[in-house]
C-alpha positions in Angstrom: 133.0 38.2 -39.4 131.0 36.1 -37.0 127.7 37.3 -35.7 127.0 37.0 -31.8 124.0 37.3 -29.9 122.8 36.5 -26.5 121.7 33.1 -25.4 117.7 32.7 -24.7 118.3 30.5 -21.9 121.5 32.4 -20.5 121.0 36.2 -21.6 124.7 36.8 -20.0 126.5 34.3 -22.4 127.5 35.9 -25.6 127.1 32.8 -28.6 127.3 32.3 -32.5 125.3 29.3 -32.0 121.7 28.6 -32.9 119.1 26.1 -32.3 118.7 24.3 -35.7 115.1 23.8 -35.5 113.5 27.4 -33.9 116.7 29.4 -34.9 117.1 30.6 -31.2 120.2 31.8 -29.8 122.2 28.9 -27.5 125.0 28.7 -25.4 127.5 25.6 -24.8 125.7 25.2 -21.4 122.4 24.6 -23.1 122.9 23.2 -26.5 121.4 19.6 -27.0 123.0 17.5 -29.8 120.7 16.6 -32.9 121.3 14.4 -35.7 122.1 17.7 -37.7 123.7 20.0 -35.8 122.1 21.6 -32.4 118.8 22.2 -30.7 117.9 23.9 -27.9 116.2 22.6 -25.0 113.0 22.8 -25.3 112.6 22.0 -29.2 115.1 18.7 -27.8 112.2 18.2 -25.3 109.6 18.7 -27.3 111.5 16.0 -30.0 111.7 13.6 -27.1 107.9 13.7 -26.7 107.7 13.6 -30.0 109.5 10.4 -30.3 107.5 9.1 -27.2 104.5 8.9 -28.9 105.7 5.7 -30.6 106.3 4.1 -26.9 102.4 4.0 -25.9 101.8 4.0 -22.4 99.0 1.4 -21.9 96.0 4.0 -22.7 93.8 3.0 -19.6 90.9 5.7 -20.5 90.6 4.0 -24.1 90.3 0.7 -22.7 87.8 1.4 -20.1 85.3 3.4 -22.6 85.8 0.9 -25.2 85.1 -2.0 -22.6 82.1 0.1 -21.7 80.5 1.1 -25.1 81.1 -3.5 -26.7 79.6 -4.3 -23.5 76.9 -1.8 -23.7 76.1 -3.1 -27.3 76.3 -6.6 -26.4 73.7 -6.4 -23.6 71.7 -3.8 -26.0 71.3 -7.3 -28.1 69.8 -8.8 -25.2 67.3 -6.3 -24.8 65.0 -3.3 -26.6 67.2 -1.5 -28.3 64.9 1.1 -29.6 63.9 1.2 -25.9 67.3 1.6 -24.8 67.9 4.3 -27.3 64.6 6.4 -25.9 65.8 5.8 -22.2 69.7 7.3 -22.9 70.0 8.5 -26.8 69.7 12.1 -27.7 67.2 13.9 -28.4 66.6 17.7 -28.5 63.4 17.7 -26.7 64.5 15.5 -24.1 67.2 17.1 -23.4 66.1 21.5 -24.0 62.9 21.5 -22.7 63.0 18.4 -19.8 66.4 19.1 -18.9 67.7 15.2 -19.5 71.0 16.6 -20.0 72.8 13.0 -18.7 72.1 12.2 -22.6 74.7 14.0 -23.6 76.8 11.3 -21.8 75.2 8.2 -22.0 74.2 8.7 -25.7 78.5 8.4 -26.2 78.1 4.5 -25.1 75.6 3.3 -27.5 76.2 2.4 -30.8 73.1 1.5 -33.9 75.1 -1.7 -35.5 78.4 -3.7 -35.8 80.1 -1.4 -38.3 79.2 1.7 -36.2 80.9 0.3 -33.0 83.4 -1.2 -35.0 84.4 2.1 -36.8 84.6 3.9 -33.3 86.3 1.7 -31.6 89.2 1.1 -33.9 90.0 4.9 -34.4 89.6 5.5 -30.4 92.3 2.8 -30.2 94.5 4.2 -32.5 94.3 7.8 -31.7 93.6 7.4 -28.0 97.2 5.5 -27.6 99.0 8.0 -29.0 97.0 11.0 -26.8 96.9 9.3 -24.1 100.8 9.0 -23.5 101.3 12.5 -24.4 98.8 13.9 -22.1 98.2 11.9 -19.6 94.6 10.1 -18.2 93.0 13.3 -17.2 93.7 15.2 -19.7 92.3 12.9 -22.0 89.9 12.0 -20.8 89.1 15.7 -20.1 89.2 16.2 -23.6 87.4 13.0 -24.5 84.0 13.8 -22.6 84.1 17.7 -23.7 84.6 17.0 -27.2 81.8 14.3 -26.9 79.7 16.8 -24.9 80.6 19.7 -27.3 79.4 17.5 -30.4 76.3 16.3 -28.4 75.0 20.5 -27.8 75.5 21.4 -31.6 73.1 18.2 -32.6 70.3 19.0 -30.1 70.4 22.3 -31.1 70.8 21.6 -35.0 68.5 18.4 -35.6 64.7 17.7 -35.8 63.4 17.4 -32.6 62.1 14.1 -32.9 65.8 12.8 -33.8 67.7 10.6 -31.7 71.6 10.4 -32.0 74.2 7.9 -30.2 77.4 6.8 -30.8 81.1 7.7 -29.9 81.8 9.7 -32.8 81.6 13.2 -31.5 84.0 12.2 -28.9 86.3 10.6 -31.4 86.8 13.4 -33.7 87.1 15.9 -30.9 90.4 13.5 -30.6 91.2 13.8 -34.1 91.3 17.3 -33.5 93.4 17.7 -30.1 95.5 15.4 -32.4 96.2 18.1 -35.3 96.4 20.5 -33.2 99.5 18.9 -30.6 101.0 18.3 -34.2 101.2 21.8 -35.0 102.3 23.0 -32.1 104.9 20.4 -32.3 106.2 20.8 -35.8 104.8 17.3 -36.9 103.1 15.6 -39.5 99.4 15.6 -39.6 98.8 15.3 -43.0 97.0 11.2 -42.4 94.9 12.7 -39.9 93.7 15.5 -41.9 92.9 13.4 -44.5 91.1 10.4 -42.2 88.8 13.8 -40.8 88.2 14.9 -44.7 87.1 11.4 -45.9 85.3 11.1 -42.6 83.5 14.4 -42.6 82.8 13.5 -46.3 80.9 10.4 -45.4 78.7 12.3 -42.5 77.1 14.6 -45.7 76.1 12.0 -48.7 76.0 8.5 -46.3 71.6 9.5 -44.9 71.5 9.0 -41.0 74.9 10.2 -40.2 74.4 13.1 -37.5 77.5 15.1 -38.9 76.3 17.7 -36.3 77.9 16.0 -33.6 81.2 14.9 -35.9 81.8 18.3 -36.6 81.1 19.9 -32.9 83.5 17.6 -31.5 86.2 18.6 -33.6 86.1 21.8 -33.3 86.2 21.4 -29.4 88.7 18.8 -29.5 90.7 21.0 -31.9 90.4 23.9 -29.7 91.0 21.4 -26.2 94.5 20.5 -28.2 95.9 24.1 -28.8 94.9 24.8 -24.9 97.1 21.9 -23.8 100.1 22.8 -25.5 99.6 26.2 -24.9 99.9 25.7 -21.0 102.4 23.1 -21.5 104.4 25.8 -22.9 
């Protein structure tokens, strides 16, 4: 005896068909051909996007902050760097009791040595041309700044006030997280990223002047940015 129900896309057409990824109900008018069996529109859209995440749109956002941040370093080379860092790092006096809140942008340009710009830049290539085709400029770059921002808030409010922090990283593993969480939501693997973020997060604890304050702010906001994304996508 065959089963039927009523398709979620067509709630007049009676069907024995169902999507072979969500388990939905389909019609013939919907039904969307999958290497095994059927899927239903949206889990075939969401597979497209999926598979268009290996296409890379020329990431324009990345570029441009990563053009920004070497050429900031370079000129830093030229000049006082422990100057430099005063003028624009941050610092949670500066920024809760004087109100220099711009440091909580212009602390994300400026990197101590090779290996820190080095380490930032690579992963916002490699993650940042995969986001940045799935969501678009704006978006990301939405997400970039806010994650950066995020991570930024938690380290004035969690280091000595004397400190001073700088670097990309904040905004970086806010992208780690949008990552994971646009892999849920789509049913993919995330299992690299995860680990990247747990060797990462690692390093921040036992490696001394790592301000893991700012790691971990980011990723929670970038985390939280991701879910919000798909979530009005859907």
């Amino acid at each position: 005896m065959s089963t039927f129900q009523r398709c979620a896309w067509h709630p007049e057409t009676e069907t024995g068909l169902s999507c072979q990824r969500c388990e939905r109900p389909i019609c013939a008018k919907c039904l969307v051909d999958a290497s095994v069996g059927f899927q239903c529109p949206e889990c075939a859209k969401d597979k497209q996007v999926t598979r268009t995440l290996n296409s890379f749109a020329r990431p324009v956002i990345s570029q441009i902050i990563i053009v920004a941040c070497v050429a900031l370093f370079i000129f830093s080379y030229g000049a006082n760097k422990n100057e430099i860092i005063s003028n624009f790092g941050l610092n949670p006096i500066l920024v809760q009791y004087y109100g220099e809140y711009y440091r909580l942008i212009t602390s994300m340009f400026l990197h101590v040595n090779i290996m820190h710009i080095v380490f930032n830049m690579l992963a916002l290539w490699q993650v940042g041309l995969v986001l940045e085709s799935r969501l678009g400029k704006f978006k990301f770059a939405v997400i970039y700044f806010l994650s950066g921002i995020s991570g930024g808030l938690l380290s004035v409010y969690m280091n000595e006030p004397m400190a001073f922090s700088i670097g990309a990283s904040g905004a970086v593993f806010g992208l780690f997280g949008a990552y994971v969480a646009i892999s849920r939501r789509l049913n993919a693997d995330a299992n690299g990223m995860l680990v990247m973020i747990a060797i990462n997060l690692g390093l921040g604890f036992v490696v001394p002047n790592i301000d893991w304050h700012g790691h971990v702010g980011g990723l929670v906001a970038g985390f939280l940015l991701g879910n919000l994304v798909e979530l009005r996508r859907r």
